[in-house]
C-alpha positions as CSV (number, residue, x, y, z in Angstrom):
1,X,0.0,0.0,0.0
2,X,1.6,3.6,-1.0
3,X,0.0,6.7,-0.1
4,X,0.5,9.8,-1.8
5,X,-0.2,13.5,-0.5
6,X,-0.1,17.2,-2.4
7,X,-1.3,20.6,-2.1
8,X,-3.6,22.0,-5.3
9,X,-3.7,25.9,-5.4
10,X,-6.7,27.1,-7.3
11,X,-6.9,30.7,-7.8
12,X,-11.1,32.0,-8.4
13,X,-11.6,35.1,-9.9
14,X,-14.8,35.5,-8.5
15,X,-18.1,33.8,-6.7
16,X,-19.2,30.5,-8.6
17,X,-17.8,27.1,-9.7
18,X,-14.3,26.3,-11.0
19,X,-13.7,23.2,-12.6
20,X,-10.3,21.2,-11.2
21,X,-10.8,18.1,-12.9
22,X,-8.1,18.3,-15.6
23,X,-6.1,19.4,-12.6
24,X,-6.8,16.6,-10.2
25,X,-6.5,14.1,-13.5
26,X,-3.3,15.0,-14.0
27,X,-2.2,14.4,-10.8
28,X,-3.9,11.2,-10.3
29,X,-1.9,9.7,-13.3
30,X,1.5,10.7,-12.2
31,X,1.3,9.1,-8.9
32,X,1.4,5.8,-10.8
33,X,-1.4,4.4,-8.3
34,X,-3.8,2.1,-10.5
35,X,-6.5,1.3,-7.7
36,X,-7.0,2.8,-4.7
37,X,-8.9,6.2,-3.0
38,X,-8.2,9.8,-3.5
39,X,-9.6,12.1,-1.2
40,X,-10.1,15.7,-1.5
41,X,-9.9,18.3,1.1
42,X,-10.9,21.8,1.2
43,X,-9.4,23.7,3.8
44,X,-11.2,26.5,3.6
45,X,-15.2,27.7,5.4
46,X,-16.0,29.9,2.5
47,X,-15.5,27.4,0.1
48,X,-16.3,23.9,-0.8
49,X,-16.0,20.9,-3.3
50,X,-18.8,19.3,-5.6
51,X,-18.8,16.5,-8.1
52,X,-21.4,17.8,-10.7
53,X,-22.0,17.8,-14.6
54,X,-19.4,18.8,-16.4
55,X,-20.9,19.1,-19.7
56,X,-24.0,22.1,-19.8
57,X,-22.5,25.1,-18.4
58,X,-26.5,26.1,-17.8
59,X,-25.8,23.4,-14.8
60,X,-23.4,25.5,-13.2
61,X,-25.4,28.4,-13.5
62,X,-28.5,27.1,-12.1
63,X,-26.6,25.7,-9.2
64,X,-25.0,29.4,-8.5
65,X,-28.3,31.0,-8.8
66,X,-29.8,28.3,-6.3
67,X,-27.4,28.9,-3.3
68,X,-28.0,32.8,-3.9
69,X,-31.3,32.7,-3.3
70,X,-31.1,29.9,-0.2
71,X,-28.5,31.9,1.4
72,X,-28.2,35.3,0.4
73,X,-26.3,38.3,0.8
74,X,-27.8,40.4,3.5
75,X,-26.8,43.1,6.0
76,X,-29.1,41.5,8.4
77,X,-26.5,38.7,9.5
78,X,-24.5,39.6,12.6
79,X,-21.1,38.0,11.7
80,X,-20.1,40.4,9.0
81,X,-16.3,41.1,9.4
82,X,-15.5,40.4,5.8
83,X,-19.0,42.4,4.4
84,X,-21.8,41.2,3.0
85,X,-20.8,38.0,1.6
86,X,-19.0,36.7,4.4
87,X,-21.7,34.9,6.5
88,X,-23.5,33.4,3.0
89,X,-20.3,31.7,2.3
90,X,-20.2,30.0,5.4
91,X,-23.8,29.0,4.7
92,X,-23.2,27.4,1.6
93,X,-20.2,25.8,2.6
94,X,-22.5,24.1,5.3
95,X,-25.0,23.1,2.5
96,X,-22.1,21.5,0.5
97,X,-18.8,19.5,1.3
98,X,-15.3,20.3,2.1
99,X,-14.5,16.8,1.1
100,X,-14.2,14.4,-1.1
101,X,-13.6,10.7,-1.4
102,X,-13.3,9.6,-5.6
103,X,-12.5,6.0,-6.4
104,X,-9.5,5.3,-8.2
105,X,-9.8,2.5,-10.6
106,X,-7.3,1.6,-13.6
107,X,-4.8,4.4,-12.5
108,X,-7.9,6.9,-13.1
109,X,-10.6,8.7,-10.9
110,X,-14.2,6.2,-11.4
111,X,-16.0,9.4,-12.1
112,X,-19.1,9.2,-14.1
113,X,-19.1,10.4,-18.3
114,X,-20.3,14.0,-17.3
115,X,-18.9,13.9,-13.7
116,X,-16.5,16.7,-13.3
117,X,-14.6,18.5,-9.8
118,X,-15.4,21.5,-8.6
119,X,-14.2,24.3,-5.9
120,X,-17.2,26.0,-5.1
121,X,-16.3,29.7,-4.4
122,X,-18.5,31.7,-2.2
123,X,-17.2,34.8,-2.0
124,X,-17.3,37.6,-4.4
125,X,-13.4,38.8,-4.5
126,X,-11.3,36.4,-6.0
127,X,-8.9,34.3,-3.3
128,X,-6.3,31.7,-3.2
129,X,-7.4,28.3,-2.4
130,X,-5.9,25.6,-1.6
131,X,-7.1,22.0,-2.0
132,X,-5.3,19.1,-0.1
133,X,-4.7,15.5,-2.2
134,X,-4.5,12.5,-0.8
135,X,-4.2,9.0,-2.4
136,X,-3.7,5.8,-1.1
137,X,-3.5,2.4,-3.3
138,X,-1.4,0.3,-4.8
């Protein structure tokens, strides 16, 4: 059994999803690992991670549109250090995940045909995330 840890940056330009799929690939294949689990870690409360459709971009709009309206931006929330958006991003980081567990199977994430990755920004100035990798197989 090998294990195999890393450190993703992903760098969001704004609120909304950011596919890391290509990203995570890529690093899957050169850890050589051709079964096993790869977990994903968010280490962040004002982001997240989602495994969603990779393929209609109307997808990713609907979903950003949805966690707008469940948890929006108001001056009415008492923990406001960072402004308005602060408090709805830890919201919809509750409503989410900050991790993920993704088969690996024949050196290659098991995801689905229009399965992709995504960090899940929640705020509305771009930021510097960082995603952590793990993978452990054989």
């Amino acid at each position: 059994m090998r294990q195999a840890t890393d450190r993703l940056e992903v760098r969001t330009q704004r609120q909304g999803l950011v596919e890391i799929s290509d990203a995570v690939a890529d690093w899957v294949a050169r850890q050589g690992t051709t079964e096993g689990l790869l977990t994903l870690f968010c280490r962040h409360t004002s982001a997240s991670l989602l495994i969603q459709e990779n393929a209609a971009p109307a997808v990713r709009g609907d979903i950003e549109r949805y966690f707008a309206r469940i948890a929006p931006e108001s001056r009415e929330y008492v923990h406001d250090d960072e402004g308005p958006d602060d408090m709805p991003a830890h919201l919809r980081t509750a409503l989410t995940a900050v991790s993920l567990s993704i088969p690996v199977l024949d050196g290659r994430m098991a995801l689905g045909t229009w399965q992709g990755i995504y960090l899940f920004e929640h705020r509305v100035r771009p930021h510097r995330r960082e995603i952590v990798l793990h993978l452990l197989g054989e």
